[in-house]
N, CA, C and O atoms as a GROMACS GRO file, in nm:
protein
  556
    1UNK      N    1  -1.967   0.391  -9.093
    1UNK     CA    2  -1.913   0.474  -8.986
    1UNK      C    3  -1.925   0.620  -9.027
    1UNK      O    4  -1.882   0.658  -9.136
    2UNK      N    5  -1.965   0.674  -8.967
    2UNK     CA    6  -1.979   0.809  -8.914
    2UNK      C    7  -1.828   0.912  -8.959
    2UNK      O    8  -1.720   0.899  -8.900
    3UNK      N    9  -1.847   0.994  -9.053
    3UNK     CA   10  -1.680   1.065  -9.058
    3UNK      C   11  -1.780   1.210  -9.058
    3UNK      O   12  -1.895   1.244  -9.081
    4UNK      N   13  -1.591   1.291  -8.999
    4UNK     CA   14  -1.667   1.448  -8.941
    4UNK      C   15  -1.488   1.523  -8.961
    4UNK      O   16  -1.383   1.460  -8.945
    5UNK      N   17  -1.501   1.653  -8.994
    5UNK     CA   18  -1.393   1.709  -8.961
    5UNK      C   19  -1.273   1.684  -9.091
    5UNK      O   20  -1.151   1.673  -9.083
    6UNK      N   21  -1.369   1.680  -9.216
    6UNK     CA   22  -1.303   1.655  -9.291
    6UNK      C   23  -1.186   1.802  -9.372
    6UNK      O   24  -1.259   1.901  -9.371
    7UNK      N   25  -1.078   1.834  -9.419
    7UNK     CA   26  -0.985   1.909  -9.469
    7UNK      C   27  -0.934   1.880  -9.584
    7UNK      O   28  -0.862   1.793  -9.633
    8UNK      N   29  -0.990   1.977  -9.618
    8UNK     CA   30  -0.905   2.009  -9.783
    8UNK      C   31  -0.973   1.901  -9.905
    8UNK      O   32  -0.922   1.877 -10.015
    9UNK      N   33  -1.115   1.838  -9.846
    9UNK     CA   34  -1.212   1.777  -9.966
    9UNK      C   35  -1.210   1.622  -9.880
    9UNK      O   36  -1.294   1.532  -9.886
   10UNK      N   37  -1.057   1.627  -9.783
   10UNK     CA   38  -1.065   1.460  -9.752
   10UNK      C   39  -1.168   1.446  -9.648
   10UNK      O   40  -1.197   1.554  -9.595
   11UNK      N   41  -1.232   1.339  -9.601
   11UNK     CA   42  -1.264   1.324  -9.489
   11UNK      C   43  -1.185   1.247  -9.335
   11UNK      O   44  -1.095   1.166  -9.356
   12UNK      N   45  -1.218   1.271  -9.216
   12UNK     CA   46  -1.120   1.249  -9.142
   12UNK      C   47  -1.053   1.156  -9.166
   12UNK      O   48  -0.931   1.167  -9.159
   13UNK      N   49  -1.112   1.040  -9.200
   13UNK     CA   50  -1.094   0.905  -9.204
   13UNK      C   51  -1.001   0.879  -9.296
   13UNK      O   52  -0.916   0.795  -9.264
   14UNK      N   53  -0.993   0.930  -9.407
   14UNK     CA   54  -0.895   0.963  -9.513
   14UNK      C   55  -0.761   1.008  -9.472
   14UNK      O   56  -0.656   0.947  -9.492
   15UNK      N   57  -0.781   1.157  -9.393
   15UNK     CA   58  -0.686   1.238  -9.341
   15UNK      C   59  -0.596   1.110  -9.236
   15UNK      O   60  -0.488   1.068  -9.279
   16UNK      N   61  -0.646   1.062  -9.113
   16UNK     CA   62  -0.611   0.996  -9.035
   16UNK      C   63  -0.557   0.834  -9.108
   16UNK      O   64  -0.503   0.764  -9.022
   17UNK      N   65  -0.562   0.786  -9.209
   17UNK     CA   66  -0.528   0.673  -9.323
   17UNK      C   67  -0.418   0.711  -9.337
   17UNK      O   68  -0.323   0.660  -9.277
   18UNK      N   69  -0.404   0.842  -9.448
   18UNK     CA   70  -0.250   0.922  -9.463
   18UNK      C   71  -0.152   0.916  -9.395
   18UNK      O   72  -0.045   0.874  -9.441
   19UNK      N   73  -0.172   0.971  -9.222
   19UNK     CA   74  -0.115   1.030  -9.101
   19UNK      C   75  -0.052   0.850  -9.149
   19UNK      O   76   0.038   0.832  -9.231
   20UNK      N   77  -0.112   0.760  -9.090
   20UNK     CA   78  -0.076   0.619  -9.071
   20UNK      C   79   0.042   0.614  -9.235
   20UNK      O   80   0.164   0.601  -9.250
   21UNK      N   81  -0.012   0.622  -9.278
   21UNK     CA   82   0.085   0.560  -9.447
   21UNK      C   83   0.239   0.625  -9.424
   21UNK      O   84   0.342   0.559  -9.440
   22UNK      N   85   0.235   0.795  -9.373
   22UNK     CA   86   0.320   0.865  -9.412
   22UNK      C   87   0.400   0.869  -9.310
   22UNK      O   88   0.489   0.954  -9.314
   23UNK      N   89   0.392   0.778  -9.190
   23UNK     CA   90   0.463   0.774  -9.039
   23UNK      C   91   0.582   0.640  -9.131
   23UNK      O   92   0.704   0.651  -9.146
   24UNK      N   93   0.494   0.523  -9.178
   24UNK     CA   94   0.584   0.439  -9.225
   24UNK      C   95   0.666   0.370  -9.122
   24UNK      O   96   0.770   0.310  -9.151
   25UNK      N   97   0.624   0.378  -9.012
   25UNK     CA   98   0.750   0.292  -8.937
   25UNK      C   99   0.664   0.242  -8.846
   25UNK      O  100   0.551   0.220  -8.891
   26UNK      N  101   0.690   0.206  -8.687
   26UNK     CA  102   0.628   0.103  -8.596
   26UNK      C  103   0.536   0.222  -8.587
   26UNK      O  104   0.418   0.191  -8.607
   27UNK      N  105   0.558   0.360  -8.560
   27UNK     CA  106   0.416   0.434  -8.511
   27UNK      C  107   0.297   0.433  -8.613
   27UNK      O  108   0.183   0.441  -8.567
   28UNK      N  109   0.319   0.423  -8.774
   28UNK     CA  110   0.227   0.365  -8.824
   28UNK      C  111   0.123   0.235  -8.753
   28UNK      O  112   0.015   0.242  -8.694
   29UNK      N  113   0.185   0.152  -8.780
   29UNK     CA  114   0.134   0.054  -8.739
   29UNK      C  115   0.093   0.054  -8.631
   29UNK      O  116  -0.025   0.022  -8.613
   30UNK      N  117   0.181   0.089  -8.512
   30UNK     CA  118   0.081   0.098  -8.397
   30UNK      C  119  -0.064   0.184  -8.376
   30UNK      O  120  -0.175   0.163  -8.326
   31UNK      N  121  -0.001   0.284  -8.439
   31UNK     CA  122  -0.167   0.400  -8.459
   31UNK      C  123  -0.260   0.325  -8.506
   31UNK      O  124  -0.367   0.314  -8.446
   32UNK      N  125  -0.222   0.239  -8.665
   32UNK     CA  126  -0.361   0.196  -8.709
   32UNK      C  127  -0.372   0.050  -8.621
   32UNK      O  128  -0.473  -0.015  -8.649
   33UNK      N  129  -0.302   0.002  -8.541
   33UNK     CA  130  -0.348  -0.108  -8.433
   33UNK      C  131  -0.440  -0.083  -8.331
   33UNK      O  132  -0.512  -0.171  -8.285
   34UNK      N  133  -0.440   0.050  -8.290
   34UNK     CA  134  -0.475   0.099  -8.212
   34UNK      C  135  -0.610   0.180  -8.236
   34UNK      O  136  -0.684   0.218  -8.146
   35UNK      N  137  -0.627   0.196  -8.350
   35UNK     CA  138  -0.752   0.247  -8.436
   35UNK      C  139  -0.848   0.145  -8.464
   35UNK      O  140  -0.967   0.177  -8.454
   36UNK      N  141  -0.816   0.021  -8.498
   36UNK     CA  142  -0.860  -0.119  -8.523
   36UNK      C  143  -0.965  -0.132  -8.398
   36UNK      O  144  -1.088  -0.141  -8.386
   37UNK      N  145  -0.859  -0.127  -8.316
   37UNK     CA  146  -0.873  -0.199  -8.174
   37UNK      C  147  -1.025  -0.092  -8.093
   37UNK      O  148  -1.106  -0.140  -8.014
   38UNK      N  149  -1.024   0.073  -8.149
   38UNK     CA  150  -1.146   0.157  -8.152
   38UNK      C  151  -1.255   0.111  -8.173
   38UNK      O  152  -1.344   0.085  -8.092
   39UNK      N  153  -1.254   0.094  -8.321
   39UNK     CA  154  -1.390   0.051  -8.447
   39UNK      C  155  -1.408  -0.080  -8.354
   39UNK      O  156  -1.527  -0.082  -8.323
   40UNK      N  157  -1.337  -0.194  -8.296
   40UNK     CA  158  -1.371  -0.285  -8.261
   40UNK      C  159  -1.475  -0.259  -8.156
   40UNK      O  160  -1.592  -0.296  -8.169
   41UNK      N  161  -1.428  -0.192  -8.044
   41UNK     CA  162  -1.498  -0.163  -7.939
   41UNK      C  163  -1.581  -0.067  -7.923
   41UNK      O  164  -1.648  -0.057  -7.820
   42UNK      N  165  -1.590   0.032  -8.040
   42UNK     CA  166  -1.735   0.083  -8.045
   42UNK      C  167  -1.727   0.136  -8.201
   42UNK      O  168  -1.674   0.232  -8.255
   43UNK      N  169  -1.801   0.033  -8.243
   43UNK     CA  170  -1.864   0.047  -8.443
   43UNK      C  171  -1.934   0.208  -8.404
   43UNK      O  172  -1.932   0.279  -8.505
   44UNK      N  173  -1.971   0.251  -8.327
   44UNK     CA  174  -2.035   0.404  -8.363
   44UNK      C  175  -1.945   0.506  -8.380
   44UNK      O  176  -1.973   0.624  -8.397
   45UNK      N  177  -1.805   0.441  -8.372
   45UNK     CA  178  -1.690   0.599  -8.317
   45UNK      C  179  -1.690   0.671  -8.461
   45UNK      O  180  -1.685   0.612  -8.569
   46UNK      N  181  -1.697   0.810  -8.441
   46UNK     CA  182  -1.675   0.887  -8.528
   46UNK      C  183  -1.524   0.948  -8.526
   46UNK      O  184  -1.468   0.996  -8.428
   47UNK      N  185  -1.477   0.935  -8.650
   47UNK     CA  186  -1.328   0.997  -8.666
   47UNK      C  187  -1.322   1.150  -8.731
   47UNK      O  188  -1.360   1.207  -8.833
   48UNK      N  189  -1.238   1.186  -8.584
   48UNK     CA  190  -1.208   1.361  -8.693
   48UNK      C  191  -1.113   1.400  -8.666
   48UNK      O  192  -1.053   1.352  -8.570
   49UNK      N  193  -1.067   1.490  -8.731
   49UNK     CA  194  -0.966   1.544  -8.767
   49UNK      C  195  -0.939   1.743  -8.737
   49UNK      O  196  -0.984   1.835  -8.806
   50UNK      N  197  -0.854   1.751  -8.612
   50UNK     CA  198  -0.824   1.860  -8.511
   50UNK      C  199  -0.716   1.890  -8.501
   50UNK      O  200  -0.621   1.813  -8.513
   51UNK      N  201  -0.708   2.030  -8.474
   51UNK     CA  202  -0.599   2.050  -8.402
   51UNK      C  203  -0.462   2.064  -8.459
   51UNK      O  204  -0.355   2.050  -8.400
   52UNK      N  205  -0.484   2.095  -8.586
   52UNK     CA  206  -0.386   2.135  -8.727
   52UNK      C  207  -0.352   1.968  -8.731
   52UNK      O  208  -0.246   1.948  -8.672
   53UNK      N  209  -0.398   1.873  -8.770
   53UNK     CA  210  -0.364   1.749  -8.735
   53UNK      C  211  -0.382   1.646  -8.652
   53UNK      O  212  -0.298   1.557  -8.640
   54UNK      N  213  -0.473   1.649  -8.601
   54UNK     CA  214  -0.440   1.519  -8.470
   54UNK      C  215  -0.568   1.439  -8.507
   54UNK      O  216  -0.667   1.476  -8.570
   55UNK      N  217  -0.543   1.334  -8.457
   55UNK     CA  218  -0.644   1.228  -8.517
   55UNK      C  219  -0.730   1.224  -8.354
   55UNK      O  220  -0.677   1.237  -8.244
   56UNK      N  221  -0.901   1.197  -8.392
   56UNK     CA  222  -0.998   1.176  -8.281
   56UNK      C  223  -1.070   1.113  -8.301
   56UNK      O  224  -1.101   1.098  -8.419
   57UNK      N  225  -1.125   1.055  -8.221
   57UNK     CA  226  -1.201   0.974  -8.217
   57UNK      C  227  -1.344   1.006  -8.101
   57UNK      O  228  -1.319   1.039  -7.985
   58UNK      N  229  -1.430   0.997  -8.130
   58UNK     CA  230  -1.545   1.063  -8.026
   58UNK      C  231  -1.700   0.976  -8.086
   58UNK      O  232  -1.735   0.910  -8.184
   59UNK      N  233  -1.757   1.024  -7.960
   59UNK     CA  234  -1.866   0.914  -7.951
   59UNK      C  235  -1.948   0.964  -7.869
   59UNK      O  236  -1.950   0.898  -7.765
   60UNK      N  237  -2.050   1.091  -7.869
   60UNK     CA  238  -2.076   1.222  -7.775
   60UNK      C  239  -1.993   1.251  -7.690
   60UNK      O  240  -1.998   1.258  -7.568
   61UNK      N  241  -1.889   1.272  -7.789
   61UNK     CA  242  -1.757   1.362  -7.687
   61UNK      C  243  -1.657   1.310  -7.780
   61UNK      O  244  -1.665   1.245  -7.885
   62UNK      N  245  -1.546   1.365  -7.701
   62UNK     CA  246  -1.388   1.280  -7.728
   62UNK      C  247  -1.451   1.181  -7.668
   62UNK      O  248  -1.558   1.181  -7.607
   63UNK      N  249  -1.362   1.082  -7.693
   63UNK     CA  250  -1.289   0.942  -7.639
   63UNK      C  251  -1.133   0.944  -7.606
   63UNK      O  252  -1.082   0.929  -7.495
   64UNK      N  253  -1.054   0.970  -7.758
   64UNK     CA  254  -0.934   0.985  -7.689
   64UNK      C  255  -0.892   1.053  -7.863
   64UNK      O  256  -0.957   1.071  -7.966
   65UNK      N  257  -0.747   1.074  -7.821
   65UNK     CA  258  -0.666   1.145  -7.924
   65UNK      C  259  -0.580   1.067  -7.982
   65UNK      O  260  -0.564   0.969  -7.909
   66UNK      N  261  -0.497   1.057  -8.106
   66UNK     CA  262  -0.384   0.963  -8.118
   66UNK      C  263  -0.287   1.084  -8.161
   66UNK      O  264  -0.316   1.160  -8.254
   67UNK      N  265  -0.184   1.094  -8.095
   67UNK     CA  266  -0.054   1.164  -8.152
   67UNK      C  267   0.088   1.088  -8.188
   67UNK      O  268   0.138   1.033  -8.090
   68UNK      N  269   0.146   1.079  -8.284
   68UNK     CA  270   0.284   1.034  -8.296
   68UNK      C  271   0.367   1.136  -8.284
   68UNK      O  272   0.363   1.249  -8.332
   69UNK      N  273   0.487   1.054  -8.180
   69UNK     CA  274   0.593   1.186  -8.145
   69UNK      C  275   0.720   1.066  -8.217
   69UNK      O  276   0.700   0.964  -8.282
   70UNK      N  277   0.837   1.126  -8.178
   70UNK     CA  278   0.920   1.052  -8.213
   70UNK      C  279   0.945   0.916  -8.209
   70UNK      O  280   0.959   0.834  -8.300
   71UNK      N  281   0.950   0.896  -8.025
   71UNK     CA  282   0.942   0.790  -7.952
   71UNK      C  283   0.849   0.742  -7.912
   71UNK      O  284   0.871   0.654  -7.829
   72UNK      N  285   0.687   0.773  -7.947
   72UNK     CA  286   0.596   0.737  -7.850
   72UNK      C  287   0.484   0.761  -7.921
   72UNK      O  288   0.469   0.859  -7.995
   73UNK      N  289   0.393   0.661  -7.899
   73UNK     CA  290   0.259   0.692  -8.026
   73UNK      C  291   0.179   0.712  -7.860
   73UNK      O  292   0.206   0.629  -7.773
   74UNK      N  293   0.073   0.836  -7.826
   74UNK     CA  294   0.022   0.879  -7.712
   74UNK      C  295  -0.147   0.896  -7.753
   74UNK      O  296  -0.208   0.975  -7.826
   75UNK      N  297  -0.185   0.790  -7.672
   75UNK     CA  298  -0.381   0.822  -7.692
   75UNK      C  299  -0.396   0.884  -7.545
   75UNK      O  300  -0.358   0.824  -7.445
   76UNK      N  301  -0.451   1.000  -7.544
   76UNK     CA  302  -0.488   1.074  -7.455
   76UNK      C  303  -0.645   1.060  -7.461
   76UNK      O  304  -0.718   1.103  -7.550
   77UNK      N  305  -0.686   0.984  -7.337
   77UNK     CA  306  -0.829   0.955  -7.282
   77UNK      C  307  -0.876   1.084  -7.262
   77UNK      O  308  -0.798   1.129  -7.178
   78UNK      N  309  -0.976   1.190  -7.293
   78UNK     CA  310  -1.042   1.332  -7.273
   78UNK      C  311  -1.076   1.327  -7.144
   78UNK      O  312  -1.078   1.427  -7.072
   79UNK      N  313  -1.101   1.228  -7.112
   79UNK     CA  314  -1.199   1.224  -6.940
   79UNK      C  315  -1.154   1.067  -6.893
   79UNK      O  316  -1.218   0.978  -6.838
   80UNK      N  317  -1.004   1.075  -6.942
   80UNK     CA  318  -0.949   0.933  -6.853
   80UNK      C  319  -0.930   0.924  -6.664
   80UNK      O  320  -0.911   0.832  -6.584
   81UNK      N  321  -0.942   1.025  -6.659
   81UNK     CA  322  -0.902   1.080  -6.515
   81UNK      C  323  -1.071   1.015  -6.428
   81UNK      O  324  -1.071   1.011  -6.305
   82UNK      N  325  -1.170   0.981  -6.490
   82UNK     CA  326  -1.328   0.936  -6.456
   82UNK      C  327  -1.321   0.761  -6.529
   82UNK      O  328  -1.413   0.685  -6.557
   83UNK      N  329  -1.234   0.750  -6.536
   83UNK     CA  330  -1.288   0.597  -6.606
   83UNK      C  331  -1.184   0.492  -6.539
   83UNK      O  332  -1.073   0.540  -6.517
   84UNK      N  333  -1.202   0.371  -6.508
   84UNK     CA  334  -1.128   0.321  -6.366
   84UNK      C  335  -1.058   0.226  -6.534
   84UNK      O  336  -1.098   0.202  -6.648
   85UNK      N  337  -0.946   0.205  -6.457
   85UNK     CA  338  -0.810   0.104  -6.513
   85UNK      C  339  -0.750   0.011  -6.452
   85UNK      O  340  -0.637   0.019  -6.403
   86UNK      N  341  -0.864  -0.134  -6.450
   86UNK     CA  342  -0.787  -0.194  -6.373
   86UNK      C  343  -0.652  -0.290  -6.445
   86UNK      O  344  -0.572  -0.361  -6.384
   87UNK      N  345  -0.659  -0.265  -6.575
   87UNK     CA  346  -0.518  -0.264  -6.662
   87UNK      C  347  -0.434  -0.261  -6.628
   87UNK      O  348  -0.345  -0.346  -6.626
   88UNK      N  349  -0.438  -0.149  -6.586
   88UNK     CA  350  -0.327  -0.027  -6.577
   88UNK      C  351  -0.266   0.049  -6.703
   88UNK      O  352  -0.152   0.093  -6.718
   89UNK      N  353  -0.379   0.053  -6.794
   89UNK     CA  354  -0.267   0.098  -6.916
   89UNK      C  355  -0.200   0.253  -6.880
   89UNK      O  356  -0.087   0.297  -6.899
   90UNK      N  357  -0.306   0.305  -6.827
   90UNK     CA  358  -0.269   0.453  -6.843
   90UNK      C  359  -0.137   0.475  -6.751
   90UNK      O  360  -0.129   0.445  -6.632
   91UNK      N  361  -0.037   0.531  -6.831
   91UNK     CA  362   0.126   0.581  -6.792
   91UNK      C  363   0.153   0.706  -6.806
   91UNK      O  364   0.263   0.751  -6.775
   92UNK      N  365   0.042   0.793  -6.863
   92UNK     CA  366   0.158   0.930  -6.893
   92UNK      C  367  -0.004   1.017  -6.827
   92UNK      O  368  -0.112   0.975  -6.786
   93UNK      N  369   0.055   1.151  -6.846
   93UNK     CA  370  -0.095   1.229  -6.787
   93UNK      C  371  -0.159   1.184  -6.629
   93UNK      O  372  -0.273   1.203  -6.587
   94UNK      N  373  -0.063   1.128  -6.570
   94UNK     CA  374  -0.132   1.071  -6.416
   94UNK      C  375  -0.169   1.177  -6.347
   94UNK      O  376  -0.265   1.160  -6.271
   95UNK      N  377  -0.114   1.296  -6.351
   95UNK     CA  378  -0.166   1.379  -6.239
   95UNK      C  379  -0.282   1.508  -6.279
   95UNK      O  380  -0.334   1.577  -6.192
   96UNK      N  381  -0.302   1.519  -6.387
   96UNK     CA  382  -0.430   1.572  -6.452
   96UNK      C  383  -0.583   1.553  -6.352
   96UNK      O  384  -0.632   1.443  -6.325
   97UNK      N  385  -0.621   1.640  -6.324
   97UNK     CA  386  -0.788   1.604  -6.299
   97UNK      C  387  -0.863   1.570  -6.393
   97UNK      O  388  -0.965   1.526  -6.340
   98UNK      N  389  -0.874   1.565  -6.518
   98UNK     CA  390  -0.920   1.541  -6.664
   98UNK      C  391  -0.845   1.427  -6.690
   98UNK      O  392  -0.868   1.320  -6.633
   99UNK      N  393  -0.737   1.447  -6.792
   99UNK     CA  394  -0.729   1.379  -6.917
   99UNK      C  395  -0.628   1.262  -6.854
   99UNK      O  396  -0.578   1.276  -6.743
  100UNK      N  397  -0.604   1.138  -6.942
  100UNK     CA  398  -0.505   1.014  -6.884
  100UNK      C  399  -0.458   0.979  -6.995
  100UNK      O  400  -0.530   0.965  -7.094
  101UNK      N  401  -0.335   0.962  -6.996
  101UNK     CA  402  -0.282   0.890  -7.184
  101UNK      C  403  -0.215   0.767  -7.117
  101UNK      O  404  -0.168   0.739  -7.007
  102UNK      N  405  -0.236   0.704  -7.239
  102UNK     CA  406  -0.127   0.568  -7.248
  102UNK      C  407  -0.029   0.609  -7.369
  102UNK      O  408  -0.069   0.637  -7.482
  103UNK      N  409   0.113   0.606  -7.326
  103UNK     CA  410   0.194   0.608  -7.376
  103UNK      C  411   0.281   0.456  -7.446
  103UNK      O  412   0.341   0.376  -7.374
  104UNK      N  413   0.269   0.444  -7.586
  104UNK     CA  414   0.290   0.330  -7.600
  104UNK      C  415   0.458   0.350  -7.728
  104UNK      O  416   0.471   0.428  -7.822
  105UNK      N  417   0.534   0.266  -7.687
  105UNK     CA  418   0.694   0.269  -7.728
  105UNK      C  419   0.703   0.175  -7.789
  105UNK      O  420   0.638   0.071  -7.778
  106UNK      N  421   0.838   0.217  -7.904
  106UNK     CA  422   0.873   0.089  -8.010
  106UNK      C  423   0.894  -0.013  -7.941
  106UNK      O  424   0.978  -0.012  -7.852
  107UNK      N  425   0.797  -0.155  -7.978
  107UNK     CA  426   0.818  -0.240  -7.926
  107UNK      C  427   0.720  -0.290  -7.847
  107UNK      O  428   0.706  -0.413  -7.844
  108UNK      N  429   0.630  -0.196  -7.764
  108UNK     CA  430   0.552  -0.215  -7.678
  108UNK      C  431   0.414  -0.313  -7.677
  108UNK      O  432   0.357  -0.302  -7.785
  109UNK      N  433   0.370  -0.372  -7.619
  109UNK     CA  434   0.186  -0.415  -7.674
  109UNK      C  435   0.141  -0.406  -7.562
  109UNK      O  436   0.180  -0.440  -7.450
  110UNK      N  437   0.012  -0.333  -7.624
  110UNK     CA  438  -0.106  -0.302  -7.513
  110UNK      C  439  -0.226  -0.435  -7.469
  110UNK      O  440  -0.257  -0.508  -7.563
  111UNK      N  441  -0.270  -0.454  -7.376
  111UNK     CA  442  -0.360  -0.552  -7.359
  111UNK      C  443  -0.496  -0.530  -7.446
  111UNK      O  444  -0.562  -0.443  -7.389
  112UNK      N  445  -0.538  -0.560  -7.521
  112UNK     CA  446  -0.596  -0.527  -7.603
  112UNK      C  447  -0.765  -0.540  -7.585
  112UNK      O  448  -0.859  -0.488  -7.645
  113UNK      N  449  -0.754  -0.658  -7.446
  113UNK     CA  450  -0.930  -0.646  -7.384
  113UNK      C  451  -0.936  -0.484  -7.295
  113UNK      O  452  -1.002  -0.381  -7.309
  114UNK      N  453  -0.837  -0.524  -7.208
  114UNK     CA  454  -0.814  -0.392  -7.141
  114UNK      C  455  -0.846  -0.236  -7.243
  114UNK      O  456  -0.914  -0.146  -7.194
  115UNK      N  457  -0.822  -0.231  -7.303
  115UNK     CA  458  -0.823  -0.111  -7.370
  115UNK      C  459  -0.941  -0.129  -7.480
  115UNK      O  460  -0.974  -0.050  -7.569
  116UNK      N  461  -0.977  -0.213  -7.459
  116UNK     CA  462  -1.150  -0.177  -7.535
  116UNK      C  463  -1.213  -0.171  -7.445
  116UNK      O  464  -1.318  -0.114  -7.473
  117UNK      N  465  -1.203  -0.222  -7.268
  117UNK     CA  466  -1.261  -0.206  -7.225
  117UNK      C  467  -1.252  -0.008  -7.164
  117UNK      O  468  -1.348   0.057  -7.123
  118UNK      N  469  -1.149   0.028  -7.173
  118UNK     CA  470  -1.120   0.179  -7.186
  118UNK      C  471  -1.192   0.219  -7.221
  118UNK      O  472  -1.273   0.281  -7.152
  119UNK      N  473  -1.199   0.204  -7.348
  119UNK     CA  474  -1.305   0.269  -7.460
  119UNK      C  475  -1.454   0.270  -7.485
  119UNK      O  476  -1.524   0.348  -7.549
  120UNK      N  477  -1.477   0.177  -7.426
  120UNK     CA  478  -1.624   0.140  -7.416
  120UNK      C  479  -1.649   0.212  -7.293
  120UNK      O  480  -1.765   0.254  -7.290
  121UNK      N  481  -1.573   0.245  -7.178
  121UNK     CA  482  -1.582   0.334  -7.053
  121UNK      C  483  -1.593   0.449  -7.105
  121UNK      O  484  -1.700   0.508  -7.091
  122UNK      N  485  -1.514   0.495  -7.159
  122UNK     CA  486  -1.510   0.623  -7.205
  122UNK      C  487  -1.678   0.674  -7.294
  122UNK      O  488  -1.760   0.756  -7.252
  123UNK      N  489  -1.685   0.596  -7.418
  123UNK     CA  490  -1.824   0.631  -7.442
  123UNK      C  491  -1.898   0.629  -7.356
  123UNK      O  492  -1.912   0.742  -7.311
  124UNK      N  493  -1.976   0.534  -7.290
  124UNK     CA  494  -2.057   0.572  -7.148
  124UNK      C  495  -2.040   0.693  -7.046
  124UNK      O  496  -2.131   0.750  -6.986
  125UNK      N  497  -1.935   0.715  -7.040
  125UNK     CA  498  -1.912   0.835  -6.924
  125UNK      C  499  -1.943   0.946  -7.043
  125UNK      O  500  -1.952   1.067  -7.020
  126UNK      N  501  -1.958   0.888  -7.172
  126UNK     CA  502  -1.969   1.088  -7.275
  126UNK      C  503  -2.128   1.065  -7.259
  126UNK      O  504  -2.200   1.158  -7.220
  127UNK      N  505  -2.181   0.938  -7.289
  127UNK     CA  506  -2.285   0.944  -7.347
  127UNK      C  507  -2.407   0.945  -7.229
  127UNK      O  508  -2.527   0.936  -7.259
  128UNK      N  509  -2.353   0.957  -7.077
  128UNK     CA  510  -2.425   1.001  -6.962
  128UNK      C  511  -2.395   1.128  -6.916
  128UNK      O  512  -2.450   1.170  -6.814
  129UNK      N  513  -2.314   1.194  -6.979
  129UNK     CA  514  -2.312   1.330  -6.986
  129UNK      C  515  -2.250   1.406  -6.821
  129UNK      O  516  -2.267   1.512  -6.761
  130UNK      N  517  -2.174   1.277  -6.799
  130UNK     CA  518  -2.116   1.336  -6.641
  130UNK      C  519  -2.010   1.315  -6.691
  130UNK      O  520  -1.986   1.250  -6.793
  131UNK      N  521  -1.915   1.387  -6.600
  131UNK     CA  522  -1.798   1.435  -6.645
  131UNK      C  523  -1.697   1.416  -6.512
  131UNK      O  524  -1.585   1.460  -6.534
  132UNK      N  525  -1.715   1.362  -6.385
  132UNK     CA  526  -1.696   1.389  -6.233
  132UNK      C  527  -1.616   1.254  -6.234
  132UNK      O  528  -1.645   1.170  -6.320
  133UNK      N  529  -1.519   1.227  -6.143
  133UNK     CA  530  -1.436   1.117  -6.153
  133UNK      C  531  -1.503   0.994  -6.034
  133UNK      O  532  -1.528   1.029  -5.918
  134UNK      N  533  -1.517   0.907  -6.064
  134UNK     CA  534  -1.580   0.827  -5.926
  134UNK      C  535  -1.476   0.792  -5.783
  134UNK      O  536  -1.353   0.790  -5.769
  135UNK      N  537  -1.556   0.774  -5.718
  135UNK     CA  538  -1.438   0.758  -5.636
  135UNK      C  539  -1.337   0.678  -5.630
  135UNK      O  540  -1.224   0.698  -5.584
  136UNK      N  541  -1.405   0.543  -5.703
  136UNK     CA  542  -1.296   0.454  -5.735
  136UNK      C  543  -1.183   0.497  -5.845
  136UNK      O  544  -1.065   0.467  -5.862
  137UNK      N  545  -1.257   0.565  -5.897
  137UNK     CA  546  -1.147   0.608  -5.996
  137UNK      C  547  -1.013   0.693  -5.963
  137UNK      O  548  -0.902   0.698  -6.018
  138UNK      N  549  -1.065   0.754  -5.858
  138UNK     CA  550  -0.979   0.859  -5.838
  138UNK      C  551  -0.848   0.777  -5.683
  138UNK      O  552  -0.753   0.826  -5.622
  139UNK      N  553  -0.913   0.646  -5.677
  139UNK     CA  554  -0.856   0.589  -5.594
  139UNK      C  555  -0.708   0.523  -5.675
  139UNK      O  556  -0.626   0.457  -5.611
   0.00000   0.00000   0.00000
């Protein structure tokens, strides 16, 4: 795999390992569940490291972001607002013309076909280089 955006000698992949070790609680684990669940659905994703911190993931483009907040481990889709959900994962970021997050809480589980199938949307919409929401999507 592909690493980019490396700090202070580490590489992202390193950096984003840490983030996971040093959370220590369910947002650990959910981050690196949720990182798993990436590499699964596209072996090309490159991991970097932004944004004084934030873990990424991209694949000619973003894909999505992972942030831990207190209550809420948040992957923000870059161009979720163009990629259809018939999931429904996406909960937070709904009214954005761009970006869509799934907000995921102690306790929570994500459908886990559903959200590779996210992800695998997401690379295609980077790697055709449109950026425009379809209509279904926006339905």
């Amino acid at each position: 795999m592909k690493k980019s955006g490396a700090s202070q000698g580490r590489s992202a992949s390193e950096l984003i390992s840490k983030r996971i070790a040093e959370l220590g609680d369910w947002r650990g684990e959910t981050l690196s569940r949720m990182r798993k669940l990436i590499k699964q659905a596209d072996p090309g994703v490159v991991e970097e490291w932004k944004w004084m911190g934030t873990p990424i993931w991209s694949h000619d483009g973003i894909i999505c972001t992972g942030e831990s907040y207190k209550n809420v481990v948040k992957l923000t889709f870059a161009k979720g607002a163009s990629l259809k959900d018939p999931g429904g994962l996406f909960n937070s970021s709904l009214d954005g013309n761009v970006r869509r997050a799934i907000d995921i809480h102690e306790g929570e589980e994500i459908h886990e076909a559903a959200f590779k199938v996210l992800v695998r949307q997401a690379v295609a919409l980077n790697s055709s280089g449109k950026s425009k929401p379809s209509k279904k999507a926006k339905s």
